[in-house]
C-alpha positions in Angstrom: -3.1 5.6 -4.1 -5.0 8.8 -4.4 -2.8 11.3 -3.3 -4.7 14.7 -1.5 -5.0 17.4 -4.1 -1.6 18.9 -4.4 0.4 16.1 -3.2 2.5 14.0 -5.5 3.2 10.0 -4.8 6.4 8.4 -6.0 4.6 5.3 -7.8 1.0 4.6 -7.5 1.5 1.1 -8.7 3.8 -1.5 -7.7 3.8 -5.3 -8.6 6.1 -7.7 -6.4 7.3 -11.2 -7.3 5.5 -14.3 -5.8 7.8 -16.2 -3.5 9.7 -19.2 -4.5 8.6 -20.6 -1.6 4.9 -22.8 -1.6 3.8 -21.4 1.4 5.1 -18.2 2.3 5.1 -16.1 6.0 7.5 -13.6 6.4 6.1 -10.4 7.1 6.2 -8.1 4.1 5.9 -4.3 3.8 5.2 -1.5 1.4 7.6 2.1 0.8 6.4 5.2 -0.7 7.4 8.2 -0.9 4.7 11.3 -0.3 5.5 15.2 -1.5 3.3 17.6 0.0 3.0 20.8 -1.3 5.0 23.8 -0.2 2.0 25.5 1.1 0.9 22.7 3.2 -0.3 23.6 7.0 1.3 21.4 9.7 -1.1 18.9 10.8 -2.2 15.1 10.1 -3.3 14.4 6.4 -5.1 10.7 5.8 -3.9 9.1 2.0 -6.1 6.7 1.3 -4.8 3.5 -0.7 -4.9 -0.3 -1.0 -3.5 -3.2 -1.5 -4.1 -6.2 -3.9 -2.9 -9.5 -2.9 -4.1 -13.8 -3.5 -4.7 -15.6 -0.1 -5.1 -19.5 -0.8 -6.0 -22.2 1.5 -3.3 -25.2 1.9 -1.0 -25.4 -0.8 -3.4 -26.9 -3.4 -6.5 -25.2 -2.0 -8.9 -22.3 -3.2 -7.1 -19.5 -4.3 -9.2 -15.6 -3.2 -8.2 -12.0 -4.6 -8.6 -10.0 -2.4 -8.2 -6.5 -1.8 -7.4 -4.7 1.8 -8.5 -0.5 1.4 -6.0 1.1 3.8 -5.5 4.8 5.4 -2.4 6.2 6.1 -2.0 9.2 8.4 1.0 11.6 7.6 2.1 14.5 9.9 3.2 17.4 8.0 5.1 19.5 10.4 
């Protein structure tokens, strides 16, 4: 995550178990937590980031990293 200038992040890396499970689909999501600074205008700020993740075909199948770039908008009030 790269953070605007100012701005802090919680973590800017975070590494999650593989499932127990061979094939897995439950829906999974992401937490962070964003400090802006205490001069920040009100307004929406974009935070780019991504995410790193394996996406295999069948159980015994090819196995692809891939990664996913991602913007997140934040409203400062």
């Amino acid at each position: 995550m790269a953070p605007p200038e100012g701005w802090e992040a919680d973590r800017q890396h975070l590494t999650y178990p593989i499932p127990p499970e061979v094939v897995s689909l439950e829906p999974r999501s992401v937490e962070f937590e964003l400090r802006c600074p205490d001069d920040a205008g009100s307004g929406a700020v974009e935070v780019s980031t991504y995410a790193l993740y394996y996406v295999c075909e069948d159980v015994k199948g090819t196995c692809l990293y891939r990664r996913q770039d991602v913007m997140v908008r934040v409203h400062v009030r």
